[in-house]
N, C-alpha and C positions, 0 to 999 in steps of 0.2 A: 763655261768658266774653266781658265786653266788649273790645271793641276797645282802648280805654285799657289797659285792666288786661291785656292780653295785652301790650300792646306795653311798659309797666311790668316785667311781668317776664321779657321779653327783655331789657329794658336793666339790671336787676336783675343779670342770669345775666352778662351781657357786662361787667360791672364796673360801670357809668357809672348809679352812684347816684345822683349830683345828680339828673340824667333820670327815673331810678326814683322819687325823689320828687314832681317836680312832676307825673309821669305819674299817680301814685296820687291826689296832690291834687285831680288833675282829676277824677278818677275817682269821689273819695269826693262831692266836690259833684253829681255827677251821682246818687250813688246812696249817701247817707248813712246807710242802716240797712246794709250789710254790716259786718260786723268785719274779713271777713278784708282786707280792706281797708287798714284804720287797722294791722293787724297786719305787713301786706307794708311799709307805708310808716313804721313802727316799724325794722323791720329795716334798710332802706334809710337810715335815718339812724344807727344805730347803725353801719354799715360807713363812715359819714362821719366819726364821732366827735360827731355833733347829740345829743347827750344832750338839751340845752334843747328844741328842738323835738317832742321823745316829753312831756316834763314840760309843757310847756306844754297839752299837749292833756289830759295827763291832771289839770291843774289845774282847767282850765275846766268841764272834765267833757265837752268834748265827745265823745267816745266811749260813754260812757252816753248823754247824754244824744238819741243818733241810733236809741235804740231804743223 
């Protein structure tokens, strides 16, 4: 597991979503064909109440289109 994405979901686990987001953001730019990825930072905004920010991505298509 990357570095990023480890320390994502410690901040994940530890409540402090905003972090759990930006940590995956970085994460996904480093390595854009994972899912579980965009899935983990899926969750992290839904515990925000970010509805917009999961719709956005799935508008764009960028989650398909990283495979």
């Amino acid at each position: 597991m990357a570095d990023l994405e480890k320390k994502a979901k410690e901040a994940f686990i530890d409540d402090h979503f905003e972090l759990a987001v930006d940590l995956y953001t970085q994460a996904i730019a480093l390595n854009p064909a994972n899912p579980d990825l965009f899935a983990d930072r899926a969750q992290a905004n839904i515990k925000l109440n970010n509805f917009t920010g999961n719709l956005t991505v799935a508008l764009t298509g960028q989650f398909l289109s990283s495979f």
